[in-house]
C-alpha positions as CSV (number, residue, x, y, z in Angstrom):
1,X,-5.0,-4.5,32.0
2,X,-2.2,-4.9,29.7
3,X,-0.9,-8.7,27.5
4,X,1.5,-9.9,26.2
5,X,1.0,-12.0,23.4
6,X,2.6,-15.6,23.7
7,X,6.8,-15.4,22.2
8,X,7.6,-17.8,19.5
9,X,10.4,-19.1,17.6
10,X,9.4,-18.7,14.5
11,X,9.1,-15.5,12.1
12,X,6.2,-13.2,13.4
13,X,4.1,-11.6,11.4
14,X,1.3,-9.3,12.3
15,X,-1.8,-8.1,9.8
16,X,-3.6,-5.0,10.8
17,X,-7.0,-5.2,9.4
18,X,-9.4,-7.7,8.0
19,X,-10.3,-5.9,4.8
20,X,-9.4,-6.7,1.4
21,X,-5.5,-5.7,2.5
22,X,-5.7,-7.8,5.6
23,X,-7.1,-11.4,4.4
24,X,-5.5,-11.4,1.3
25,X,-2.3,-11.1,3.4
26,X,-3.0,-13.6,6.0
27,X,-4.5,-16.0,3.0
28,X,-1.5,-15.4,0.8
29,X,1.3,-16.7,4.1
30,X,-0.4,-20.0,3.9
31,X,1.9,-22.5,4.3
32,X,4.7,-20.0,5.3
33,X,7.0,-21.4,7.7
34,X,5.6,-18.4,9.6
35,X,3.2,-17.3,12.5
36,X,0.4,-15.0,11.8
37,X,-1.5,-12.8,13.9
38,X,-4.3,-10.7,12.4
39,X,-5.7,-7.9,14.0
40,X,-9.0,-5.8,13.6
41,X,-11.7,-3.9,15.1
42,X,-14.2,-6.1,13.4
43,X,-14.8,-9.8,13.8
44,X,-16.0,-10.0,10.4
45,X,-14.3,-9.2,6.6
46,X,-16.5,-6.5,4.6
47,X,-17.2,-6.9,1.0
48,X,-17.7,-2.9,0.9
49,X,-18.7,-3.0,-2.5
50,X,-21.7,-3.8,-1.6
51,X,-22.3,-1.7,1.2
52,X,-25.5,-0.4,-0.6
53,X,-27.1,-3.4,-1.2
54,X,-27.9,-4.0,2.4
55,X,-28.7,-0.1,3.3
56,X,-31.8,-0.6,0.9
57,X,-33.0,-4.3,1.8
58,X,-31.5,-6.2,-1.4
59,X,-28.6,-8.1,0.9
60,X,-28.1,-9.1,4.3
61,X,-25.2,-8.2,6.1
62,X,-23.6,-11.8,6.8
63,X,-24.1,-12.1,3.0
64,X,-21.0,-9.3,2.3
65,X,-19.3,-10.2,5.8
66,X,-18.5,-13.6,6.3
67,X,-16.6,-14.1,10.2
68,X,-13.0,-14.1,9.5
69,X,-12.2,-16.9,11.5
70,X,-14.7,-18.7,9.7
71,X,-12.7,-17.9,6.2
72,X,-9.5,-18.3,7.8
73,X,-10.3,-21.2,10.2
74,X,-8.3,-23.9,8.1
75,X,-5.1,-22.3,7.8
76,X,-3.4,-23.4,11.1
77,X,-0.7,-20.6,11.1
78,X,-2.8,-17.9,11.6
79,X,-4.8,-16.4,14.9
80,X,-7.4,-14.1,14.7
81,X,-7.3,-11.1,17.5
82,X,-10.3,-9.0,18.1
83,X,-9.2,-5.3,18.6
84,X,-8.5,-1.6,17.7
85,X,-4.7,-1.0,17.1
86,X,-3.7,1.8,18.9
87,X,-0.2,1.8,18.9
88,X,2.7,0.8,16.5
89,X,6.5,0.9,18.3
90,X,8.6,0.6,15.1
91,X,11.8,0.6,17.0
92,X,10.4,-2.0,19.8
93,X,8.3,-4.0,17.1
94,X,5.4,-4.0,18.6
95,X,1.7,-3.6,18.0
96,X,-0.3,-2.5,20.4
97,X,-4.7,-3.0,20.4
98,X,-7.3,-2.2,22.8
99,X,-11.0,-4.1,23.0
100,X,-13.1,-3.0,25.7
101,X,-9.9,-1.3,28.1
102,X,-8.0,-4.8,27.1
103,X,-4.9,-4.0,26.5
104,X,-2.7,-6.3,24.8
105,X,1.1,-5.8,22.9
106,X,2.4,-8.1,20.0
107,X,5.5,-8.5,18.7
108,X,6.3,-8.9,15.4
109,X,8.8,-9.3,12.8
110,X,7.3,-8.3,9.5
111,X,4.0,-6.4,10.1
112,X,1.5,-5.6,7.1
113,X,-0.6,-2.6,7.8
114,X,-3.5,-2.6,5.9
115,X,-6.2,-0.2,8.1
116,X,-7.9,1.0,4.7
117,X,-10.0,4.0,4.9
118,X,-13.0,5.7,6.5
119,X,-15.5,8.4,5.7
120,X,-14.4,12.1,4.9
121,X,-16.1,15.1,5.9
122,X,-13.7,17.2,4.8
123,X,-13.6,19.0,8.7
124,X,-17.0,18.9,9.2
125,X,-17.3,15.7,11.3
126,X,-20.4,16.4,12.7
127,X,-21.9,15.9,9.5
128,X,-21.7,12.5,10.5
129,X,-24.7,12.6,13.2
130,X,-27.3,12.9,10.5
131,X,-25.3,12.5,7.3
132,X,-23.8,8.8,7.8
133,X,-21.5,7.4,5.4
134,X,-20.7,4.1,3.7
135,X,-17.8,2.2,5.3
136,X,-19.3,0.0,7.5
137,X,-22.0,-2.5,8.5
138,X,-22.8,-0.3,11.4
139,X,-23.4,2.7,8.1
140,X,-25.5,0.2,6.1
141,X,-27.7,-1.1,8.9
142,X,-28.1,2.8,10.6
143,X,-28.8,3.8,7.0
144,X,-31.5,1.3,6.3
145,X,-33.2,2.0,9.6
146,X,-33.2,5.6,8.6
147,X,-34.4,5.0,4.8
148,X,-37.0,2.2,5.5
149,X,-38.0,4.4,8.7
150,X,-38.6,7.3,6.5
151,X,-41.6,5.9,4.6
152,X,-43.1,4.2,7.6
153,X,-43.0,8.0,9.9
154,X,-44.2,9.3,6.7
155,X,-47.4,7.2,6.3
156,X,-47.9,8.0,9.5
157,X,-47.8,11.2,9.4
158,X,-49.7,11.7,6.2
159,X,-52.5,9.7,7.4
160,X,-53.0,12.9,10.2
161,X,-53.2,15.0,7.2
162,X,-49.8,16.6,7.8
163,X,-47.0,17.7,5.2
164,X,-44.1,14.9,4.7
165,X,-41.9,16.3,2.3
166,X,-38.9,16.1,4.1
167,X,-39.4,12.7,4.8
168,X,-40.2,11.7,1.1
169,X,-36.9,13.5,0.3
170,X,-33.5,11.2,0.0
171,X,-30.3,13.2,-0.4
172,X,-26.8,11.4,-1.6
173,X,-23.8,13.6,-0.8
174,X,-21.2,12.5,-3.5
175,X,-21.5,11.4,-7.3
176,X,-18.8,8.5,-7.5
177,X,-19.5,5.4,-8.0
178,X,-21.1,4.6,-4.2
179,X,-23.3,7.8,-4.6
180,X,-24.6,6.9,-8.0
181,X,-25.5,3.2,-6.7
182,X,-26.7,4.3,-3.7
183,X,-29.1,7.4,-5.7
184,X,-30.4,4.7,-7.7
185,X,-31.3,2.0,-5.6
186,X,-33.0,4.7,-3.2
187,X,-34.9,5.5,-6.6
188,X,-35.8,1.9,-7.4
189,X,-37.1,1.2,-4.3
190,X,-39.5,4.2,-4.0
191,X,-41.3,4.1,-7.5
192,X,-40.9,-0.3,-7.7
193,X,-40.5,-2.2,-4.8
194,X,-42.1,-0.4,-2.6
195,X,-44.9,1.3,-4.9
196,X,-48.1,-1.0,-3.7
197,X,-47.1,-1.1,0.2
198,X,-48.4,2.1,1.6
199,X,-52.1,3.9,1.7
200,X,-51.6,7.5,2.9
201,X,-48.4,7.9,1.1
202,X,-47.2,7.7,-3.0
203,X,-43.7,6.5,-2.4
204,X,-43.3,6.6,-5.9
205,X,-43.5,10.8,-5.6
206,X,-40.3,10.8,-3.3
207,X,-37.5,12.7,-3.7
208,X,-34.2,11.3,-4.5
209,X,-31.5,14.4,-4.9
210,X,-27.8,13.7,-5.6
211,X,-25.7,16.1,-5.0
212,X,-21.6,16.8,-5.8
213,X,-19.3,20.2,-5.8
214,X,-18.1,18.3,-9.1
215,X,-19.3,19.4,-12.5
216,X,-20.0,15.5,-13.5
217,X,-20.5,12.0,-12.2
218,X,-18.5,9.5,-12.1
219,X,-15.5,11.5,-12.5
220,X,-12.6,8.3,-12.6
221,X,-14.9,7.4,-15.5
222,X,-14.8,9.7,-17.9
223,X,-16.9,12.5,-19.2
224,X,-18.7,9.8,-22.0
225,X,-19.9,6.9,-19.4
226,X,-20.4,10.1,-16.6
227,X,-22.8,11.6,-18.9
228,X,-24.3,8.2,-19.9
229,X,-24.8,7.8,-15.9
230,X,-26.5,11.0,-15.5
231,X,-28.9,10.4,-18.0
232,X,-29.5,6.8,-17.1
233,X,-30.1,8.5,-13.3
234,X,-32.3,11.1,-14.4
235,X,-34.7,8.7,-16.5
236,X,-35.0,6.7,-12.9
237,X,-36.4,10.0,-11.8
238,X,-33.0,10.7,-9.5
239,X,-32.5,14.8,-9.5
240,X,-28.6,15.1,-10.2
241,X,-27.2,18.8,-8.7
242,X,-23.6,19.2,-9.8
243,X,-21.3,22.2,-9.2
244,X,-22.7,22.2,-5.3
245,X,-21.7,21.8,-2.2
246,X,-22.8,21.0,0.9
247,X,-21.8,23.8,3.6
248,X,-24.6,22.7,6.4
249,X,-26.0,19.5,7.6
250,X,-28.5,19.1,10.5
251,X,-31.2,16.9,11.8
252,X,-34.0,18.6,9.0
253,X,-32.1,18.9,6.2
254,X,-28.7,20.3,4.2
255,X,-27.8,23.7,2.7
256,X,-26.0,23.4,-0.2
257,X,-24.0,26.4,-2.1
258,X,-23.7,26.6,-6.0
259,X,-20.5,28.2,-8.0
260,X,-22.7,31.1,-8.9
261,X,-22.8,31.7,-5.2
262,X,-26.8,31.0,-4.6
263,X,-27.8,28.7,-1.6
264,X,-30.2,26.8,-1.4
265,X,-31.5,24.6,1.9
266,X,-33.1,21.0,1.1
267,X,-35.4,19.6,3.9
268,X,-34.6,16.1,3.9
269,X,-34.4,13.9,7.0
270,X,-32.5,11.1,5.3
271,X,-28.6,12.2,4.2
272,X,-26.4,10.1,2.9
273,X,-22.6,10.8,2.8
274,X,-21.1,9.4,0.0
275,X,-18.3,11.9,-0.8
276,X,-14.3,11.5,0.2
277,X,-12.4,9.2,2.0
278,X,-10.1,9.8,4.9
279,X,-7.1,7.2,5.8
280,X,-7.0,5.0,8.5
281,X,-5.0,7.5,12.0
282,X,-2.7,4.5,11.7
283,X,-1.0,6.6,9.2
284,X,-0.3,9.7,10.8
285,X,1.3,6.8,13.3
286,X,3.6,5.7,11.0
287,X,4.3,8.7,9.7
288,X,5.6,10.5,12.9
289,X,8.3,8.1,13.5
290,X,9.7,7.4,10.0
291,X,9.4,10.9,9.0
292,X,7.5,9.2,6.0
293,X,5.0,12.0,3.9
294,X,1.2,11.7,4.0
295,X,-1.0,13.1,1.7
296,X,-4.0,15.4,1.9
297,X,-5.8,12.3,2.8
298,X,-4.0,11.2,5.2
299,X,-2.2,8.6,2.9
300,X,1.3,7.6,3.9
301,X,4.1,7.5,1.0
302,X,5.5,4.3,0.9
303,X,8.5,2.6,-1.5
304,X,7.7,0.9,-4.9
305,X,8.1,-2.6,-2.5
306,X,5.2,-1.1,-0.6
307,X,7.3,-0.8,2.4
308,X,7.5,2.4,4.7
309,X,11.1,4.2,4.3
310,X,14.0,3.2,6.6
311,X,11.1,0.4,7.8
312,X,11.4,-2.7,5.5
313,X,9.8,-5.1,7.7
314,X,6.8,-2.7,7.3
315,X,4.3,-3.0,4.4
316,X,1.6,-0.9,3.6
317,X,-1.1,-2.0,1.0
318,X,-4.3,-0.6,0.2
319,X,-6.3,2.6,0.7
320,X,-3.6,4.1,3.2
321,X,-0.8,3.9,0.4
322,X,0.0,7.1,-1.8
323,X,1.9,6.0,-4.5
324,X,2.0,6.2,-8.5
325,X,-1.8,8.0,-8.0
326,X,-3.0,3.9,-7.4
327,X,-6.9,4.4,-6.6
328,X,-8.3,3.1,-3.4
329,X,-10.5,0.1,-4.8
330,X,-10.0,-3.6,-4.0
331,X,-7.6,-4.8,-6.7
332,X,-5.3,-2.4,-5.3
333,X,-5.5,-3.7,-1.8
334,X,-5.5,-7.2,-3.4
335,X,-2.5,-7.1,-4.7
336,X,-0.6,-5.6,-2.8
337,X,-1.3,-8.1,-0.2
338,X,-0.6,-10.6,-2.1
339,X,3.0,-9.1,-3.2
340,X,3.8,-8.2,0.6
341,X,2.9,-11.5,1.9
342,X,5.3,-13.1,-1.4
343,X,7.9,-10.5,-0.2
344,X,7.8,-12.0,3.3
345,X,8.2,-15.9,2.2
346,X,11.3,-15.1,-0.2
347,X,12.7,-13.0,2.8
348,X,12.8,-16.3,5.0
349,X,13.9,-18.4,1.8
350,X,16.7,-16.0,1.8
351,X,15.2,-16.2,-2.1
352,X,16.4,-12.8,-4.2
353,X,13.3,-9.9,-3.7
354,X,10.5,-9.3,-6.0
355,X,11.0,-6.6,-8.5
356,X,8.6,-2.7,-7.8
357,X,4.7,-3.6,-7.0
358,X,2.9,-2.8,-10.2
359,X,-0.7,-2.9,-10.3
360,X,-2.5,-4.3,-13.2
361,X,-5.7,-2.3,-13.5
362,X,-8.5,-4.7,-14.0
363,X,-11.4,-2.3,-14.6
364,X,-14.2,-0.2,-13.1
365,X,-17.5,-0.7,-12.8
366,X,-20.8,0.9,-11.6
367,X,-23.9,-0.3,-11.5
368,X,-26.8,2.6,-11.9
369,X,-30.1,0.2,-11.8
370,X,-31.1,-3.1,-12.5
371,X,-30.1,-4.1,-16.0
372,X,-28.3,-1.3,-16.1
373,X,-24.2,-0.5,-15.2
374,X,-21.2,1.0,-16.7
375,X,-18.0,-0.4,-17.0
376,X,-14.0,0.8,-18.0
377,X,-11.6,-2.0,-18.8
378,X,-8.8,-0.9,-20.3
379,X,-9.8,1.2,-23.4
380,X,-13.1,-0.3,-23.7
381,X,-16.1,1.6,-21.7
382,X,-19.7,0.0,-21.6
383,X,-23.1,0.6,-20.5
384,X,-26.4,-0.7,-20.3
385,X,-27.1,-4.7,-19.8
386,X,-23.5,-6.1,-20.8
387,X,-22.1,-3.9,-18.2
388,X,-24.5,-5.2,-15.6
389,X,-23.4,-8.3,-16.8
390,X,-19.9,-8.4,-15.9
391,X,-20.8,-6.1,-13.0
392,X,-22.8,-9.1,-11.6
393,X,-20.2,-11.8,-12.5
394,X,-17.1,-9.6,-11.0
395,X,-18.7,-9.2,-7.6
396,X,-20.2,-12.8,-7.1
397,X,-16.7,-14.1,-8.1
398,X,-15.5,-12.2,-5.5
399,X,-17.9,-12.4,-2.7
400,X,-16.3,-14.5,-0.2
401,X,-17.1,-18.2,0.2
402,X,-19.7,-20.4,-1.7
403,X,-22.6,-19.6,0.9
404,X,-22.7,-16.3,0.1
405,X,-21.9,-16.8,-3.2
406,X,-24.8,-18.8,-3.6
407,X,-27.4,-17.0,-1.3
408,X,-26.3,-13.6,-2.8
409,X,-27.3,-15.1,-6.3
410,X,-31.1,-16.3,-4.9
411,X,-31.7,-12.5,-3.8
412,X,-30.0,-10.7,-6.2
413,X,-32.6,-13.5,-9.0
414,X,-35.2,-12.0,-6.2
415,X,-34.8,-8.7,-5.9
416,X,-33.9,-8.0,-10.1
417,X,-36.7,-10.4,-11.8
418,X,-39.5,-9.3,-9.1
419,X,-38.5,-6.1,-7.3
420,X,-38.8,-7.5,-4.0
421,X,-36.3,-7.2,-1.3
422,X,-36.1,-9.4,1.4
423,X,-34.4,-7.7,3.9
424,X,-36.3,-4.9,4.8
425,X,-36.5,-5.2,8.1
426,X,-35.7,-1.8,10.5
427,X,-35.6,-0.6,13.9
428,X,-34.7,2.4,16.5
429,X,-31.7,1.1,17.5
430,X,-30.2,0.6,13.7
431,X,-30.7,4.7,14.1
432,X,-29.9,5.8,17.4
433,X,-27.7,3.3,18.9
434,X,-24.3,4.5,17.3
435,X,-25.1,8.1,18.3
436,X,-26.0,7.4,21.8
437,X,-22.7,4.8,22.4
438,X,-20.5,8.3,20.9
439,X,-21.9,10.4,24.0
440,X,-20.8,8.2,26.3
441,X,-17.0,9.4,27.7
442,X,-15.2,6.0,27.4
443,X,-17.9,4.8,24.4
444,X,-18.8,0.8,24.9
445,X,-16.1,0.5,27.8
446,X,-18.4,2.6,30.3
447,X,-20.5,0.1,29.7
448,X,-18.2,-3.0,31.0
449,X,-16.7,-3.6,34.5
450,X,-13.0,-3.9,35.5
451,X,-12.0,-7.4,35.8
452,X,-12.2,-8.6,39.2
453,X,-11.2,-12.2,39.6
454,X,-10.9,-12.6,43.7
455,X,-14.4,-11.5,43.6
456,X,-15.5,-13.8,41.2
457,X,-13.4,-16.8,42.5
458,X,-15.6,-16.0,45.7
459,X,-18.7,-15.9,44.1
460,X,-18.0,-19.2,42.1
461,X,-16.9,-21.0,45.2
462,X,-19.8,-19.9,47.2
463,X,-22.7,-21.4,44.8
464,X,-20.3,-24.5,44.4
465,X,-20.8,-25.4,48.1
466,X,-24.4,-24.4,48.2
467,X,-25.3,-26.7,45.4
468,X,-23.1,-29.8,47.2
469,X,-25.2,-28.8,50.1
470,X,-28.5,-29.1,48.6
471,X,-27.8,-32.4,47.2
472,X,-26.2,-34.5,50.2
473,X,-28.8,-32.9,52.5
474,X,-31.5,-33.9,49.8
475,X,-32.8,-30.2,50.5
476,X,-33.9,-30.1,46.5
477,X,-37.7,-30.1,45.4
478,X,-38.6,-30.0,49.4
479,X,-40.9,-27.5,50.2
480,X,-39.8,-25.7,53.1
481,X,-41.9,-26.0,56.1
């Protein structure tokens, strides 16, 4: 079944995504003498950040992904669609988004596509079965199923007497900055917060492994705060490989290959991808009609006004740009929203247009463990507390809306001053759920009937007369005879 949206007079503009990219945009029009429709395959905006915080119990999900109608539900110009964008017509100017074999087409007349990015396997998507990655809430909640679960199937287990090794053992693919989080939290919560919980087990003997093809961590860093990392890791107990790849994953484990050429497999049930990043396919989309470049990473080349060539009435911000080597972080996306959206309201102003999009790099940061983080502002680079510090300050200014600022605050107080994590909890369908939707032909649309509307008219009409019948023949609470 295919929609049209509703036509209007005024100036139509249409946000892909509801990341960073996309609300910033759809925040920054407010006011415009413009209409906005936002599109995304999410009904909620993702602080990815902290992504990791919720894979190992220290943050809830609704904590980093407030609804985005909820954050956007006072500024009347803009509607919020549910949806996957499938399509983009640049000649017709359309957008075209599919949710649950829904089909519905948009017009617009300045479109912002920011689609950000998803997990790279570099070709080996299968990986992905029993290596997930770190882009979603679907990744955080499957991972803490799978990290939680692995201590509980290994008590189990060990209380029959039998060998758990591969269930104690925690492997992070990738040593930037999500990998290095992710390694040490997974360490902190074995040999802290969960260190007086179990009988059969010592979860303070597990594994944690973090692994890279890289010869050092934290690369955008430098080689001073990377080695500062590494050693900050390593006194959490987190064994850092460097120099190795990962040429196999499966079910029981990984085989990794170092430059010497020695392999080496690593029984491990839990994976954790954090290594590359792939752009949105919305790219390759764009790129086919304009003729515009992408990049080995499927990132399209854009114009210094972040608008795609021969196209501009079509911005591009965030992880799916390539241009001037910007890194894909959130101040990127940020800001170009906020110059695309500023680009849009002079347009209709008929004011003059903005000079080139420069980024102003506000800094890195990392955190390792609690109390401990480094940070790389400019020329400065710190570690230790003061890094933590500003780590903590940066990300609750940031976290969307007062609620979360504030309940973020109480478990992050929680979780840092008593190593307890509140949200621990963890089931089978966290694990399995994704992988069994992904067998299905048609994924969650098998799963939903066709629209049928005579039928239901019928139906409706049918208990609508039996329920007048009931009453004027006073049929109801009688007991039949």
């Amino acid at each position: 079944m295919v929609v049209m949206a509703v036509v209007t007079n005024k100036h139509r503009v249409v946000v892909i995504g509801s990341g960073f990219g996309g609300l910033f945009s759809a925040k920054a029009l407010k006011g415009a003498d413009v209409e906005v429709t936002l599109i995304a395959k999410t009904t909620h905006h993702l602080f990815q950040p902290l992504l990791y915080q919720v894979a190992t119990g220290i943050l809830s999900e609704g904590e980093i992904a407030p609804a985005t109608r909820e954050v956007l539900s006072k500024q009347a110009n803009v509607a919020v669609h549910l949806g996957e964008v499938t399509d983009i017509d640049l000649e017709a100017r359309t957008v075209t988004h599919h949710v649950l074999s829904r089909e519905t087409v948009t017009p617009y007349d300045s479109l912002i596509v920011a689609a950000g990015a998803g997990q790279s396997y570099f070709g080996n998507d299968h990986f992905a079965l029993h290596a997930p990655g770190m882009k979603s809430i679907d990744d955080a909640l499957e991972l803490r199923g799978r990290i939680f679960g692995a201590f509980e199937l290994a008590e189990n287990l060990a209380a029959q007497g039998r060998d758990v090794d591969h269930l104690l053992t925690f492997v992070v693919v990738g040593a930037g900055p999500t990998g290095v989080e992710m390694a040490g939290q997974i360490a902190e919560l074995s040999r802290r917060t969960l260190k007086r919980d179990f009988r059969a087990i010592e979860s303070r003997q597990a594994r944690v492994i973090l692994v890279d093809a890289a010869g050092q961590v934290l690369p955008p860093f430098g080689q001073r705060l990377g080695q500062k990392s590494q050693e900050a890791l390593e006194d959490l107990g987190v064994e850092v490989q460097l120099g190795a790849m990962v040429t196999d994953v499966d079910e029981r484990g990984l085989t990794v290959k170092y430059k010497d050429g020695r392999e080496e497999t690593i029984a491990s049930v839990t994976k954790i991808w954090a290594a590359g990043v792939q752009a949105s396919p919305l790219g390759k989309v764009l790129a086919d009609q304009s003729g515009a470049e992408l990049d080995r990473a499927g990132r399209i080349r854009v114009t210094s006004e972040l608008t795609l060539p021969g196209y501009p009435e079509v911005f591009v911000v965030g992880d799916m740009i390539a241009l001037d080597n910007l890194p894909g972080v959130a101040q990127v996306a940020i800001q170009g929203a906020k110059y695309s959206a500023k680009t849009i309201r002079r347009r209709i102003e008929d004011k003059p247009p903005l000079p080139p999009f420069k980024y102003f790099d506000k800094g890195s940061m990392a955190t390792i463990s609690r109390f401990d983080a480094v940070a790389m502002i400019g020329k400065v680079r710190l570690s230790g507390f003061i890094a933590w510090l500003m780590w903590l300050a940066v990300h609750l200014v940031y976290l969307t809306g007062f609620k979360n600022q504030f309940t973020a605050l109480i478990h992050w107080a929680v979780t840092f001053l008593s190593n307890d994590r509140s949200q621990r909890v963890s089931t089978e369908q966290q694990i399995f759920a994704r992988s069994a939707l992904q067998r299905l032909p048609r994924g969650t649309s098998e799963l939903v009937s066709e629209p049928d509307f005579e039928r239901a008219r019928a139906i409706l009409e049918e208990a609508a007369l039996e329920q007048a019948r009931l009453t004027d023949e006073g049929e109801r609470g009688r007991v039949p005879v």
